[in-house]
TORLOMI-171485 format. One record per residue (C-alpha): x, y, z; residue number from 1. Coordinates in nm, 2 decimals, always signed. Example, Ala and Ser with C-alpha at 12.3 -4.5 7.8 and 13.67 -1.06 7.14 Angstrom:
2
[fimi [+1.23 -0.45 +0.78] 1]
[fimi [+1.37 -0.11 +0.71] 2]
This chain:
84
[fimi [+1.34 -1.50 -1.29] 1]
[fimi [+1.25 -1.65 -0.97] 2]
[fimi [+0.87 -1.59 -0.82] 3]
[fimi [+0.98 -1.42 -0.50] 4]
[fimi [+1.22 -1.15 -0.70] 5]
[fimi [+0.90 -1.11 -0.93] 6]
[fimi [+0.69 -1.09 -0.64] 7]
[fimi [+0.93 -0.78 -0.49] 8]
[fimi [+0.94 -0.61 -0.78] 9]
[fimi [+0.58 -0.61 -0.83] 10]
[fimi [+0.58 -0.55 -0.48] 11]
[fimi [+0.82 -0.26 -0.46] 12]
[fimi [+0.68 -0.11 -0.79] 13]
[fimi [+0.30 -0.06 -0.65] 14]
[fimi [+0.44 +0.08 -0.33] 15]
[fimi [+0.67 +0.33 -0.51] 16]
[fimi [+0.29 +0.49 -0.72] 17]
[fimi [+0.17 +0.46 -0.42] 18]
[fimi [+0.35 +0.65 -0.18] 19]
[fimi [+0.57 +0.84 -0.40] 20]
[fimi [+0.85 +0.75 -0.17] 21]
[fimi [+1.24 +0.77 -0.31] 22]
[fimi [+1.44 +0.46 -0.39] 23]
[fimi [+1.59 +0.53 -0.02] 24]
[fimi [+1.27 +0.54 +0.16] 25]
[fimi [+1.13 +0.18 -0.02] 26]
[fimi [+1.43 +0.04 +0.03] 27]
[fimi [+1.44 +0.11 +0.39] 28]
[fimi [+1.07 -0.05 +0.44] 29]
[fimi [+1.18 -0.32 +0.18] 30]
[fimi [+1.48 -0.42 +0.41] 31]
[fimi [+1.71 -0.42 +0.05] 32]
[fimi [+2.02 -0.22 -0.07] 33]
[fimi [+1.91 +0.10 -0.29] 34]
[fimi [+2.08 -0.09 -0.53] 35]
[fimi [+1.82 -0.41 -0.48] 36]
[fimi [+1.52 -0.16 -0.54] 37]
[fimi [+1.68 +0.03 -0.84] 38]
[fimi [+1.74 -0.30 -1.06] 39]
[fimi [+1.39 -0.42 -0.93] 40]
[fimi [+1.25 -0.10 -1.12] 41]
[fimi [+1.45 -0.06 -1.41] 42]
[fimi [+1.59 -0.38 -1.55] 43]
[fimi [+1.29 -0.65 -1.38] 44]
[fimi [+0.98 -0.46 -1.37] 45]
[fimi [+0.98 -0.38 -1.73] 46]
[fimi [+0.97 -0.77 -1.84] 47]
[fimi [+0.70 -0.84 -1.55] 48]
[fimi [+0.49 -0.51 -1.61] 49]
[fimi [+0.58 -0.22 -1.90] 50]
[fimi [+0.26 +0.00 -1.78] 51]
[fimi [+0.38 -0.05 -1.39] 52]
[fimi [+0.73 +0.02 -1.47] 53]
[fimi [+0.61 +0.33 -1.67] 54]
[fimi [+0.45 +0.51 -1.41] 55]
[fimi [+0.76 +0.38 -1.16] 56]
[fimi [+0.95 +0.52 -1.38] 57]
[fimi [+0.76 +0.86 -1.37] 58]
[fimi [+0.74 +0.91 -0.99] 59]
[fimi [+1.13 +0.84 -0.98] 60]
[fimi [+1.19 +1.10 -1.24] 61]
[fimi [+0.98 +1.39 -1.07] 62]
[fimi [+1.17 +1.23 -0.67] 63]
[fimi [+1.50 +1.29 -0.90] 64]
[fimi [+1.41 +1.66 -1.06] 65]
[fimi [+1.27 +1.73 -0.64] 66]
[fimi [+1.59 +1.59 -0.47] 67]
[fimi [+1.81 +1.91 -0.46] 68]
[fimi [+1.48 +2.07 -0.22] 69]
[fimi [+1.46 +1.82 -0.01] 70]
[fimi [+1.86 +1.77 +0.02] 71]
[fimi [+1.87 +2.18 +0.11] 72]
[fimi [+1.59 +2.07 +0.38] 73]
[fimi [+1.78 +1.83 +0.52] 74]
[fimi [+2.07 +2.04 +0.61] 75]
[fimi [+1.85 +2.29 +0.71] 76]
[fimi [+1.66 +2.08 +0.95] 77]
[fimi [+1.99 +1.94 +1.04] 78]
[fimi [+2.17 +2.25 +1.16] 79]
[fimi [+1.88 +2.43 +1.31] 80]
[fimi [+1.84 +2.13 +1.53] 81]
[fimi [+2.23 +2.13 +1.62] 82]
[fimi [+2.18 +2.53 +1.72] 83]
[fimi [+1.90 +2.44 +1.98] 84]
C-alpha cells in the first residue's frame, strides 16, 4: 500500500473518532468519493491500525443505527424552508 493512501486512512480514521462525522461529511472535507472513505475504513485501516479501525468502526455503526433521524430532519428542514 502506498504511504499517502496509509497516510489518508490514518488520516480519515482519526477524524471520523473525532468528529463523529458520517462517511458523507469526511468525505466532503477529504475531497474523496464516499466510496474512497468507506474502503479507507473498512478494508485499509484494519491492516494499518485494528484498535483505530475498531472504534471507526463503532462511530459508523451508531451514524448508521442514527441515520433514519437525521434523514426525517432533513426533509423536515427542507420543506419548512420551502413554505417560508
Amino acid at each position: 500500500m502506498q504511504e499517502h493512501i496509509k497516510r489518508r486512512a490514518l488520516d480519515i480514521g482519526n477524524y471520523i473518532i473525532e468528529s463523529s462525522c458520517t462517511v458523507r461529511q469526511t468525505a466532503q472535507i477529504f475531497g474523496v468519493s464516499k466510496s474512497t472513505v468507506h474502503k479507507d475504513v473498512t478494508e485499509r485501516l484494519p491492516l494499518i491500525n485494528k484498535r483505530l479501525s475498531s472504534q471507526v468502526k463503532h462511530v459508523l455503526e451508531s451514524n448508521k443505527a442514527e441515520r433514519h433521524i437525521r434523514g426525517g430532519e432533513a426533509t423536515k428542514k427542507k420543506y419548512m424552508h420551502t413554505e417560508d
